[in-house]
N, C-alpha and C positions, 0 to 999 in steps of 0.2 A: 541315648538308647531309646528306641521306637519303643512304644508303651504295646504290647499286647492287647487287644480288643477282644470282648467275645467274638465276635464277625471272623475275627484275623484267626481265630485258634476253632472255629468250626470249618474254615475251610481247610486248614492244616489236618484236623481231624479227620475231613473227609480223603486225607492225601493218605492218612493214617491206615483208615480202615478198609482200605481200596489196596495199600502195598502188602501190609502185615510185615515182611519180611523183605531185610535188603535185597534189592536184586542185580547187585554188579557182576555175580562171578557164581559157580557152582557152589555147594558146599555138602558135607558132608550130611550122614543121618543124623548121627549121633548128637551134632550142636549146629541146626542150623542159625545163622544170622536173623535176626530180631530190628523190625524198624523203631525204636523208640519212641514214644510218646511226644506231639508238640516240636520236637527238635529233627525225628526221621533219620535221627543219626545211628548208623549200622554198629548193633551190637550183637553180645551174644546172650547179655541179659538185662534187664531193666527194672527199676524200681515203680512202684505205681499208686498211687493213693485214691481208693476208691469208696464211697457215701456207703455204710450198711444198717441204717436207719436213719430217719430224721433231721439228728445231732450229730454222729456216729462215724468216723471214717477208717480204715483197715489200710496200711500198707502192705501192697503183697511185692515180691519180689518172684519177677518170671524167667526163666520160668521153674525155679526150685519151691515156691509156696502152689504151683499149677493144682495139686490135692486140693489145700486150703481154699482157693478162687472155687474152683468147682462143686466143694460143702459149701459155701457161701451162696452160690447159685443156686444150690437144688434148697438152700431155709428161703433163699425167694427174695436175696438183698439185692440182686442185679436192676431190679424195678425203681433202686431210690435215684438220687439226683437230679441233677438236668439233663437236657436231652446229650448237652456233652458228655457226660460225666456216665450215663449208659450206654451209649458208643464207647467209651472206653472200658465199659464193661466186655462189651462183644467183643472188642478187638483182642482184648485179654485172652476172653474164653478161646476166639479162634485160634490166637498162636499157641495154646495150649493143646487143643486138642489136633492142631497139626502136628505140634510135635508127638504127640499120642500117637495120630497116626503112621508118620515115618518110623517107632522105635516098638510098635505093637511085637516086631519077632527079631529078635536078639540075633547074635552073629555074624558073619560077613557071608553073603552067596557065595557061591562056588562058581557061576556061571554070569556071564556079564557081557551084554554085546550094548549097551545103551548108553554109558560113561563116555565110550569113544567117540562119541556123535556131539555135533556143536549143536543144541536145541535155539542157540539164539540167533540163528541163519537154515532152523531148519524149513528141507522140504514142505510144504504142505501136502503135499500127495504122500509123503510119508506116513504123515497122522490120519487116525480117523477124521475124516469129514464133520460125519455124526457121530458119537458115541455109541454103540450099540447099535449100529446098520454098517452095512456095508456097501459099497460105491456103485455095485451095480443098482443094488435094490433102491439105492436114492437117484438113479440116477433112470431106472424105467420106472419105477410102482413109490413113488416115494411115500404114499401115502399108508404104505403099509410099513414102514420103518415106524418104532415106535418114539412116542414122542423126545425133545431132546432131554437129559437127565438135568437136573435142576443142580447147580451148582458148578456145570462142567460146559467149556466153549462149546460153542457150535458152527464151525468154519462151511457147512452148507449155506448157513442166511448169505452168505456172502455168493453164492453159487447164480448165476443169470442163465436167464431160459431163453434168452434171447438169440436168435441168430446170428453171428459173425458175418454181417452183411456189406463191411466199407472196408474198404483198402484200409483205409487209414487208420482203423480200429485195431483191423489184423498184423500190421507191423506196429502196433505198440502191443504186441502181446510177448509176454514174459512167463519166467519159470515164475510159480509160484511162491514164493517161500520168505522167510522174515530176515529184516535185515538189522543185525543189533537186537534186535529180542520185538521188533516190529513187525506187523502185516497192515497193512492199508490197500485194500482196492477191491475188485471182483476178480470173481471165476468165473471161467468158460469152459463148458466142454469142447473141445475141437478135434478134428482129425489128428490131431498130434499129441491127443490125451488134453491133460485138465495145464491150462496156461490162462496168465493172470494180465491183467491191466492195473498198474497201478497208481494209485489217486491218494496223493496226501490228505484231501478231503472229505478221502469215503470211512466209512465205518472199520474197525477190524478189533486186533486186539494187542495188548501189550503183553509180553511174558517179563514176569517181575522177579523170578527166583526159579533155579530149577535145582533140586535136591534128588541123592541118590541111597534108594534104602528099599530091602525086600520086604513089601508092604502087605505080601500076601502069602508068606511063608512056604513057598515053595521055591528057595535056594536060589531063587534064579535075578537077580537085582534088576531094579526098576528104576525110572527117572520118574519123578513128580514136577509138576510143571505151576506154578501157580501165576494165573497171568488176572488182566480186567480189561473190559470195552473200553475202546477209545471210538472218538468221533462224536458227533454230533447227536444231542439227546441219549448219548453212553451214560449209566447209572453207576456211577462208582462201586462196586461189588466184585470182591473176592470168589473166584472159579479155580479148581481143580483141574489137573488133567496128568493122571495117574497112564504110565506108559511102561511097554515090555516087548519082548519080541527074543525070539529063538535064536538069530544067527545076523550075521553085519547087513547082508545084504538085503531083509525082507524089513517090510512096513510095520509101523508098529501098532498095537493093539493094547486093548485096556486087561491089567493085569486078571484071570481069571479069580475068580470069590475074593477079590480084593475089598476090604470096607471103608468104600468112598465117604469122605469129611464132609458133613452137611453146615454150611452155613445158612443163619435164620436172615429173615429179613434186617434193615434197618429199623430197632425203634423211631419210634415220634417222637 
């Protein structure tokens, strides 16, 4: 058996705190799937043993002790450790307060056009762009779109100003949209609407889990999308992308007074 190194269990770490949450398949509000610790094996709960002073270490069990973890946070033990051992504090705290926030309003919605949609081939012209702008405004005045929300993709970096000027350019141009829970490449605006070049090279992003729960208490069910950067100088980091819409056919939009999950930086 391969011996574990710290090296070997801080890159796992970093696999850790970048997925939070299986992402093969949909799952419900109520218990979503949990990435495990070190191992990344898809649960629905895990055990975790974390430093809360000096000498001192706490078993919590996520996420039924998720109270417990978060009193332990606010006396200010999430500080001790090594820098692994505080990553594993965060990753704790986030899968806790995701799940907070998929179960803040109790019930089933009565109303539901987003379940039926496969978010792991979805459109991108479907999703907001920007979060909080909308396509025209990013697309004549972008500078009055307000900045993008911290915590949540932002599929405009990916947008080129450039003009569709080669043959050759314009017949590699495609639909936009992810394939397997993938997007790699640019955007173009063109006379045929918003079409994609795709580049296994380029920047984009991963969607790692999508969950289904009404996050903002108005009956109406939502998908939550939790995806991270991929590509080249991509920062391993957990993003948000909370989604709703009225009817099958229209684009989707971020749930109104919904209270988006802030994830903090990586400790040092």
């Amino acid at each position: 058996m391969s011996r574990i190194t710290p090296h070997l269990v801080f890159c796992l770490l970093l696999s850790f705190q970048a997925t939070g949450f299986a992402s093969s398949h949909a799952t419900s509000a109520a218990s979503p799937y949990f990435s495990a610790p070190y191992t990344g094996e898809k649960v629905k709960e895990y055990k975790i043993q974390l430093p809360t002073s000096r000498y001192e270490k706490e078993t919590f069990n996520i996420p039924k002790d998720c109270g417990k973890l978060n009193s332990r946070l606010l006396e200010g033990n999430g500080h001790w450790g090594n820098s692994i051992e505080r990553r594993l504090w965060m990753k704790a705290d986030d899968d806790c307060r995701y799940l907070n926030f998929l179960n803040k309003y109790s019930g089933k919605a009565s109303q539901d056009y987003v379940s039926n949609y496969d978010f792991y081939n979805a459109n991108i012209t479907d999703l907001p762009l920007r979060p909080g702008c909308d396509l025209n405004l990013l697309l004549h005045n972008p500078a009055a779109c307000p900045p993008p929300m911290q915590g949540m993709p932002n599929f405009s970096m990916f947008m080129s100003t450039m003009p569709m000027q080669q043959t050759r350019e314009k017949e590699n141009l495609k639909d936009c949209r992810f394939e397997n829970g993938l997007f790699r490449g640019y955007i173009y605006h063109t006379g045929m609407g918003l079409r994609c070049i795709r580049d296994s090279k380029a920047p984009g992003y991963r969607i790692l889990s999508v969950d289904f729960a009404d996050v903002n208490g108005d009956d109406c069910q939502d998908a939550v999308l939790r995806m991270m950067p991929v590509g080249r100088g991509a920062r391993p980091s957990l993003l948000v992308l909370p989604l709703t819409r009225c009817g099958n056919d229209e684009k989707f939009i971020l749930p109104p007074g919904s209270d988006y999950p802030r994830f903090g930086p990586d400790p040092e």
